[in-house]
C-alpha positions as CSV (number, residue, x, y, z in Angstrom):
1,X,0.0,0.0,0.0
2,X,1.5,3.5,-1.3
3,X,1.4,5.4,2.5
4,X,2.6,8.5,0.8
5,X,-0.3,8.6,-1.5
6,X,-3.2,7.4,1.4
7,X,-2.2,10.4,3.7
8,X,-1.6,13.2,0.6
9,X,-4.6,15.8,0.5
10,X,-5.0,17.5,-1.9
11,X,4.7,39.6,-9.0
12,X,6.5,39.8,-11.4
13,X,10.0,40.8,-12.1
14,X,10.1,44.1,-14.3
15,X,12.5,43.0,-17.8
16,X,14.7,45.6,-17.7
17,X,17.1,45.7,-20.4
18,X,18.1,42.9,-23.2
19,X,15.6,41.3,-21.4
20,X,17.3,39.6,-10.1
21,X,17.1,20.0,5.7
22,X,15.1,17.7,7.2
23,X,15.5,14.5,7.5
24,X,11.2,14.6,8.8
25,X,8.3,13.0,6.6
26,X,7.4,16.1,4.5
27,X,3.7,17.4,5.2
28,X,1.8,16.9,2.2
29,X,-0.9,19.5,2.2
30,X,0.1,21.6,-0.7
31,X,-0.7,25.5,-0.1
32,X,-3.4,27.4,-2.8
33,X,-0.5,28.4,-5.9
34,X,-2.8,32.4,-5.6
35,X,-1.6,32.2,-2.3
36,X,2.0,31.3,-2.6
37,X,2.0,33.6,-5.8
38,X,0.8,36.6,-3.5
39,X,3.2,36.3,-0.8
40,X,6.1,37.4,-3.0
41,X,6.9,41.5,-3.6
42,X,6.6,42.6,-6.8
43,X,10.3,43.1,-6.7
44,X,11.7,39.5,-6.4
45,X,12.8,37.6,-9.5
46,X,10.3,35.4,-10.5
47,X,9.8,32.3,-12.6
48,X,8.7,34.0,-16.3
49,X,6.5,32.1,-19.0
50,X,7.7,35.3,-20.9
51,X,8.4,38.8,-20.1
52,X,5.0,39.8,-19.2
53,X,3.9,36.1,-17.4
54,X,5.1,35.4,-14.1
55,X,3.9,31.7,-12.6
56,X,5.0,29.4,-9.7
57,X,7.0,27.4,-11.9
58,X,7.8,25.8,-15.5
59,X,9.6,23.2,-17.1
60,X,11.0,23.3,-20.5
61,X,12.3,20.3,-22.4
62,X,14.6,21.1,-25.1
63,X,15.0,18.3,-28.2
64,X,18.1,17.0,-29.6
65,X,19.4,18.1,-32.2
66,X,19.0,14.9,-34.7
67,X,15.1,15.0,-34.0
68,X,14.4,19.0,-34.0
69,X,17.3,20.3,-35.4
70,X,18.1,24.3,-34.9
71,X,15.2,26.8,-34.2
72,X,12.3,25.2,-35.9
73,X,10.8,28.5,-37.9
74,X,12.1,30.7,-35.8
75,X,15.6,32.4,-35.8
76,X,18.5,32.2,-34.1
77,X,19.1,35.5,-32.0
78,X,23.2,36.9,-31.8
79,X,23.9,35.7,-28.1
80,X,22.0,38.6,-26.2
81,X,23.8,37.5,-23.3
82,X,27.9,37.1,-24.6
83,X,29.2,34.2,-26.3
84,X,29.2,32.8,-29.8
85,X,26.5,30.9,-31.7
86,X,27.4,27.2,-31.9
87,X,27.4,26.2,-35.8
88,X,27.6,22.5,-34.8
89,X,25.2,19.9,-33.7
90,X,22.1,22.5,-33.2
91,X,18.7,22.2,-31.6
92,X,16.8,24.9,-29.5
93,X,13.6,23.5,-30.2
94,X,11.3,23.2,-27.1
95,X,8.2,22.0,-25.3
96,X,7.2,24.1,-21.9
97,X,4.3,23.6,-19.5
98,X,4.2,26.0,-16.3
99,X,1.5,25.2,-12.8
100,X,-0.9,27.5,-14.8
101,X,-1.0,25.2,-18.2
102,X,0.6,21.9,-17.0
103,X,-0.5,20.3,-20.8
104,X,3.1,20.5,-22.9
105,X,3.4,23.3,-25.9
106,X,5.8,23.9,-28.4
107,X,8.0,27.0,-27.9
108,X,8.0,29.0,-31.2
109,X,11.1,30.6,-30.3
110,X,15.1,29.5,-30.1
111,X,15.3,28.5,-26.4
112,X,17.1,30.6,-24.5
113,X,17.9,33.9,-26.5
114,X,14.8,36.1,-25.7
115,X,12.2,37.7,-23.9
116,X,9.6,35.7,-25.5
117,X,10.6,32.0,-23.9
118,X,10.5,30.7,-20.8
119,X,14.3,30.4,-19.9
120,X,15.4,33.2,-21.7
121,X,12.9,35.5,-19.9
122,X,14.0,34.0,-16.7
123,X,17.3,34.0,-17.1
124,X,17.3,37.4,-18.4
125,X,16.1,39.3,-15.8
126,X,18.2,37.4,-13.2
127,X,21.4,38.2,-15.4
128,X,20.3,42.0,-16.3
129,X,19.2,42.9,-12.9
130,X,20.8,43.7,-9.7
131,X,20.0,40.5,-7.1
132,X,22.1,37.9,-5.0
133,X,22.8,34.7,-6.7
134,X,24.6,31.4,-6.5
135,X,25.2,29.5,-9.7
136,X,26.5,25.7,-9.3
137,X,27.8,23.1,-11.8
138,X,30.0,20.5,-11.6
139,X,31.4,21.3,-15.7
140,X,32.1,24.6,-15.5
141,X,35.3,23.6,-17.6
142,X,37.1,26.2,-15.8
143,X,35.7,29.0,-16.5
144,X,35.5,29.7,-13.6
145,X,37.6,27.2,-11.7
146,X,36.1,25.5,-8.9
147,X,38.8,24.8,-6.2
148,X,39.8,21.2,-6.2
149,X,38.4,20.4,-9.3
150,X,40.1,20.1,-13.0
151,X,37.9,20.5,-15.9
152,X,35.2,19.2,-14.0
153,X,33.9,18.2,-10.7
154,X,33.8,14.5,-10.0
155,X,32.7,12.4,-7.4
156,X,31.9,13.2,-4.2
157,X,30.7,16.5,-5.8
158,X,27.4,16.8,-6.8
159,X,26.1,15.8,-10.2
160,X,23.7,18.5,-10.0
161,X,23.6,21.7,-12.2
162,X,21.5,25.5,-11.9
163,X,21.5,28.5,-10.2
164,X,19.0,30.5,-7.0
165,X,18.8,34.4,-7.5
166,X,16.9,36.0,-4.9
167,X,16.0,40.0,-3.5
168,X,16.7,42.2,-0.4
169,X,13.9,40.0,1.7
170,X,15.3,36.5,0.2
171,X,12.6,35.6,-2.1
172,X,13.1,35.0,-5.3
173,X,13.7,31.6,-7.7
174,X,15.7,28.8,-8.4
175,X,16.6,27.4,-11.8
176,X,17.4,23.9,-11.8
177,X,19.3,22.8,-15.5
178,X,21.1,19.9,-16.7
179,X,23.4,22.2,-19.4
180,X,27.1,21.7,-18.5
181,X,28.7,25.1,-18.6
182,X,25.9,26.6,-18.6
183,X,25.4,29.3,-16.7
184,X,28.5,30.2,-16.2
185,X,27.7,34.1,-14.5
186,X,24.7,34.9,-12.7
187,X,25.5,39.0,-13.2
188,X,26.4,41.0,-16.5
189,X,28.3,42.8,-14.5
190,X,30.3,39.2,-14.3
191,X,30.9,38.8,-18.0
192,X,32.0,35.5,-19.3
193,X,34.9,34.7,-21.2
194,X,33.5,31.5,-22.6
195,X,29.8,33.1,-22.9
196,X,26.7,33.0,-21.0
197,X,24.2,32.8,-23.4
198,X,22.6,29.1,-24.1
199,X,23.6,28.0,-27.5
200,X,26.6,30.3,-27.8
201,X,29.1,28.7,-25.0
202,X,32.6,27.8,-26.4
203,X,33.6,25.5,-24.1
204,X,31.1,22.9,-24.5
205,X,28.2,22.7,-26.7
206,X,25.4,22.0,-24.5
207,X,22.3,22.1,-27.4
208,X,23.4,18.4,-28.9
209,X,21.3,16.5,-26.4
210,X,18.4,17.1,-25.3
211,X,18.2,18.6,-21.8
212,X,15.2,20.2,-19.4
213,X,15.0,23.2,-17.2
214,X,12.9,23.3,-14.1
215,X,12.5,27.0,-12.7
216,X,10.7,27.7,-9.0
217,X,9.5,30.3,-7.2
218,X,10.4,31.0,-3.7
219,X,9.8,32.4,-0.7
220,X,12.3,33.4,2.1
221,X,11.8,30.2,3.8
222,X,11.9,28.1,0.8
223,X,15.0,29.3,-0.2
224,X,16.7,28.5,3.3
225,X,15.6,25.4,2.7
226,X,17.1,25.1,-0.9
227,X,20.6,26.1,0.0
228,X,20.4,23.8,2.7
229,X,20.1,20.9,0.3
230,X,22.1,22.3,-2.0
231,X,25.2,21.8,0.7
232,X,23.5,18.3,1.7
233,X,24.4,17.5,-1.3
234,X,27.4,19.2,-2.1
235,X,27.1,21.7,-5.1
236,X,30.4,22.4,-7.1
237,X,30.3,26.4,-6.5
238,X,32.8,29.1,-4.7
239,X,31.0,31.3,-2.1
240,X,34.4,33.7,-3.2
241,X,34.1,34.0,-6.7
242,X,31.4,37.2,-7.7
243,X,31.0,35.2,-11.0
244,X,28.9,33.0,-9.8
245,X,28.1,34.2,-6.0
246,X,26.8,37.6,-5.5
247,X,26.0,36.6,-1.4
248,X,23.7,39.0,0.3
249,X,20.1,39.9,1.6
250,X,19.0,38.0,5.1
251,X,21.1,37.6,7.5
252,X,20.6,34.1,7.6
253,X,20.9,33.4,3.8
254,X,23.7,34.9,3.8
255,X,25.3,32.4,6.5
256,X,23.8,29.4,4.7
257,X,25.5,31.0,1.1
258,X,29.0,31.4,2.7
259,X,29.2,27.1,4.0
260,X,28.4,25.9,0.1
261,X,31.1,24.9,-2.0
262,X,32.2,22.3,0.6
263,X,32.1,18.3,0.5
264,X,29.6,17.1,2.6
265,X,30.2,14.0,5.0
266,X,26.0,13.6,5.3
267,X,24.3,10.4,4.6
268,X,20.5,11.1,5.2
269,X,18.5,12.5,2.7
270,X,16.9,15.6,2.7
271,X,13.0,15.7,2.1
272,X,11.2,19.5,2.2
273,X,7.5,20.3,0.7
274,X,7.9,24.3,-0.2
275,X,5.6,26.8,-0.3
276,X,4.7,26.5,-4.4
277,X,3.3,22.5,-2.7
278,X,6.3,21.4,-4.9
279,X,8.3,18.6,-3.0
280,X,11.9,18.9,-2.8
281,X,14.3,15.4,-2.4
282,X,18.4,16.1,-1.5
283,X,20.7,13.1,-2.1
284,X,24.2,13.3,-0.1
285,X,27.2,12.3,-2.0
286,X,27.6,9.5,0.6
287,X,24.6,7.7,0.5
288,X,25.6,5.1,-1.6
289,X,22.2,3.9,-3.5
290,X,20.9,3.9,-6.9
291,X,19.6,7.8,-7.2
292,X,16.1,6.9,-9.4
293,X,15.2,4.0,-7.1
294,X,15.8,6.4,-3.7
295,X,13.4,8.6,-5.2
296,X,10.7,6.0,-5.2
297,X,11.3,4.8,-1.4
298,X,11.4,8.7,-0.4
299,X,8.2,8.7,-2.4
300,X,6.6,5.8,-0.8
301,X,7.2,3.4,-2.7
302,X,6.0,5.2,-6.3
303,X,6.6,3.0,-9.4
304,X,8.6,5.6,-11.9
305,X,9.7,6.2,-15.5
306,X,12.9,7.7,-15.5
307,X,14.7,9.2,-18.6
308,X,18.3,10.1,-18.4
309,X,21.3,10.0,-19.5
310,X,21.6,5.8,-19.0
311,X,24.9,4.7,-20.9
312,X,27.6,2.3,-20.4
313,X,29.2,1.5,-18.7
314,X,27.2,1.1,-15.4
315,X,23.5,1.7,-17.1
316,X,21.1,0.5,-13.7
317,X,18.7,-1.9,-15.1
318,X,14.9,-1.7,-14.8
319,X,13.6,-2.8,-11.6
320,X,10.3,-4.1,-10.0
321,X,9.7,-3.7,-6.5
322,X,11.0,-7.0,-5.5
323,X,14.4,-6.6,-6.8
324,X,17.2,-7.2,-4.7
325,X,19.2,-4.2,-4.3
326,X,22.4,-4.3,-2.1
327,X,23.8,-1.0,-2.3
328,X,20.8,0.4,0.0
329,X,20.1,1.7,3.6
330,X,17.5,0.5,5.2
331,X,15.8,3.7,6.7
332,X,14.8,4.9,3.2
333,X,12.2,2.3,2.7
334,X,11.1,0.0,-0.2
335,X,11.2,1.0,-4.0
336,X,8.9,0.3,-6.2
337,X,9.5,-0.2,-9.7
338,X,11.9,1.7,-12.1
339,X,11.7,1.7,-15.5
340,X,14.3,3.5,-18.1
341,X,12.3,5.2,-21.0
342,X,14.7,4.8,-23.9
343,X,13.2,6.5,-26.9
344,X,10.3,9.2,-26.9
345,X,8.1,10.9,-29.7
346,X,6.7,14.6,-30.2
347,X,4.1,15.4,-33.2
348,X,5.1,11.6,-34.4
349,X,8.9,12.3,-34.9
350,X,10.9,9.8,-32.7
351,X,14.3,10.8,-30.8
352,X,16.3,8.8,-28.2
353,X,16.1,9.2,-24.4
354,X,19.3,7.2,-23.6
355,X,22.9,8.6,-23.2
356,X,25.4,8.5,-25.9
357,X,27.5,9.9,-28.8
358,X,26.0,10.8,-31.7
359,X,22.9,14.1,-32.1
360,X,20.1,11.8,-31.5
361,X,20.2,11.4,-27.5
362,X,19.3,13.0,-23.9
363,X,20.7,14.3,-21.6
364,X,17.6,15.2,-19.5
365,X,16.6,14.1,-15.9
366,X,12.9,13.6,-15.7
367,X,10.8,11.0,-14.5
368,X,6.7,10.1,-14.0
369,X,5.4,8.7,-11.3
370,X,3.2,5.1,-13.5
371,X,0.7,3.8,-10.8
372,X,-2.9,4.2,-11.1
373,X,-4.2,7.1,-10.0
374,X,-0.7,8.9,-9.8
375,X,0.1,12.1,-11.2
376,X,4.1,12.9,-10.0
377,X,6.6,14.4,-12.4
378,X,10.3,14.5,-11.2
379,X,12.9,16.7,-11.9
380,X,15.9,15.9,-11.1
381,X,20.1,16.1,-11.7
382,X,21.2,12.9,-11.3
383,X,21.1,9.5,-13.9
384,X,20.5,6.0,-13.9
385,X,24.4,4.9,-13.5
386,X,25.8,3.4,-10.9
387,X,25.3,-0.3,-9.4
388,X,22.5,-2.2,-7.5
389,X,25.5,-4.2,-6.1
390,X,29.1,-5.0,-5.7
391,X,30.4,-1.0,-6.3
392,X,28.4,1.0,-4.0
393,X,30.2,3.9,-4.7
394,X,30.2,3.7,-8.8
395,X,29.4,6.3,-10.5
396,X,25.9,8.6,-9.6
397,X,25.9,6.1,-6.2
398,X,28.5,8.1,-5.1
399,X,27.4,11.6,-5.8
400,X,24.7,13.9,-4.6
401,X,21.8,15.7,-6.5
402,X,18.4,17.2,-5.8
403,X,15.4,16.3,-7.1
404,X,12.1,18.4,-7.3
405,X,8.4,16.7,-7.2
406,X,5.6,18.2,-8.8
407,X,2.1,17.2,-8.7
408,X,0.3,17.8,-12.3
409,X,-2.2,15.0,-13.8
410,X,-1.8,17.0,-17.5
411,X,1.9,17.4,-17.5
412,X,2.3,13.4,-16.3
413,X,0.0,12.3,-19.2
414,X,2.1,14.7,-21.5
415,X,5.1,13.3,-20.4
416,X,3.8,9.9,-20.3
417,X,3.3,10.2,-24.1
418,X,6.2,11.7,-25.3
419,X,8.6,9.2,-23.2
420,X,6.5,6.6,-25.0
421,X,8.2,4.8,-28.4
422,X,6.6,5.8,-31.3
């Protein structure tokens, strides 16, 4: 019986220029979205639909390059916000829902490079405006340099990607995104050598794969709680480096801004329901378990979908909920099934959902809860590689991530058909 699901019940940022842990059972009583909207000023950074649109939250999933190649129709803007435009291995083309329209629509814009998209409205008014950020990603390919990492971060930092930008009262937003390199700056008063703008980043081209991009309002209080579980799991960032920390606002933000960028030694998961009624789930670094299926035991046992970047070597298999799994701890519960989704369809054209080489793959994180009655999406930063057994520490066992948990019947159905083979 599915415990989690028996005791569940039920403004704007101006654009300005180019375009500011516990360890507890969450509460699942999900606060009124008008009345989480309204408790924000008008002067905190908000989640944007576009530059007129401010909602609780959205999620965009951009295509790969091989299925949707380039901008569709529309076309390609000059880099608004620094950087070059990739020439190679193209595709901006994008689906979006947000918590006022969870059904999925096609973007009719190049993702990221304007006012009129989700992600570039967001972004832009966090990167034109004047508010306190953190940006974290474990391939920044220095630029800048993380201390005690090379070109990347690796194990035990977080596999986990995205930025929080927030006002004088410490509401604001986070962005989760599953780009490597980028952002790179949260300020364009922090210019980037490699370039900031998505699309136009030199030292890695993050629009081959398919990726998504979750963004969140917050509150004061929800944002505590993010940058908590952001150092639970141990974010690759540098509290000292104003490229990608501008620390400021509440006192206690403040505090909580200046311990990240450290290793954690945790092993309990974090689990917080936020204001927006959106769940959030922190994996430590050293809890060594199979990332997908702990999401399911934190979730009570919720049989999931999960696509991902799931390539050898160390692809975990599917599992039901009686599959022996070795590399676990015991307080987290029972999983119940996990299934990887390994090719997808939009509008009847068919693209791949697994990790790999070539133009026609994902890089994504997104999951859907599959029982009866369910409606879960997942967001999340990690993949399905590691080990059920034998190697506890392999691969995304051995690193930390967050995960965020939205309830939406439309936007699980959506997803539910586009993860679905042709």
């Amino acid at each position: 019986m599915n415990i989690r699901r028996f005791s569940r019940v039920m403004l704007m940022a101006l654009w300005m220029a180019l375009w500011g842990c516990t360890t507890q059972p969450v509460s699942r009583v999900q606060p009124s979205s008008a009345l989480a909207r309204r408790a924000l000023s008008s002067a905190a950074p908000s989640p944007l639909s576009s530059a007129d649109h401010p909602v609780n939250w959205w999620f965009v999933f951009k295509f790969n390059a091989k299925a949707f190649p380039l901008c569709g129709a529309a076309q390609r803007e000059t880099c608004p916000f620094g950087g070059t435009p990739s020439t190679r291995d193209v595709g901006q083309q994008f689906v979006f829902a947000t918590d006022d329209e969870g059904s999925l629509t096609k973007g009719a814009t190049c993702l990221g490079q304007s006012a009129d998209d989700p992600l570039g409205a967001t972004f832009g008014q966090i990167y034109t405006g004047k508010y306190y950020y953190v940006v974290w990603n474990d391939q920044f390919y220095n630029d800048p340099q993380i201390p005690g990492c090379n070109q990347e971060c690796s194990a035990p930092w977080a596999h986990s990607k995205g930025m929080v930008a927030w006002d004088d009262d410490g509401n604001g937003l986070l962005l989760q995104v599953t780009t490597p390199s980028w952002p790179g700056s949260g300020s364009a008063a922090q210019p980037r050598a490699a370039g900031n703008t998505l699309g136009c980043v030199s030292n890695d081209n993050n629009i081959k794969f398919s990726q998504h991009f979750f963004a969140l309002r917050l509150t004061h209080d929800d944002l505590a709680k993010v940058i908590k579980a952001l150092g639970n799991a141990s974010v690759a960032t540098d509290p000292t480096d104003a490229q990608i920390v501008s620390n400021g606002g509440p006192a206690d933000i403040q505090s909580l801004v200046a311990m990240l960028g450290k290793k954690s030694s945790s092993t309990a998961v974090s689990n917080d329901m936020l204001s927006s009624g959106v769940e959030m789930i922190s994996k430590p670094s050293a809890l060594h378990v199979p990332p997908w299926q702990m999401v399911s035991a934190v979730l009570g046992g919720t049989s999931l979908k999960v696509a991902n970047w799931w390539a050898n070597p160390g692809q975990i298999p599917d599992t039901t909920a009686s599959t022996p799994i070795g590399c676990w701890d015991a307080s987290l519960g029972k999983p119940g099934a996990v299934v990887n989704a390994t090719s997808g369809q939009w509008d009847g054209v068919p693209f791949g959902l697994e990790g790999g080489a070539s133009d026609n793959h994902n890089h994504a994180k997104v999951g859907i809860s599959t029982d009866n009655g369910s409606d879960e999406v997942i967001f999340g930063d990690m993949n399905q590689d590691g080990a059920l057994s034998g190697n506890c520490k392999a691969s995304q066992n051995g690193r930390g991530g967050l995960f965020f948990v939205v309830h939406d019947p439309a936007l699980n159905q959506g997803l539910s058909a586009m993860m679905t083979s042709p």
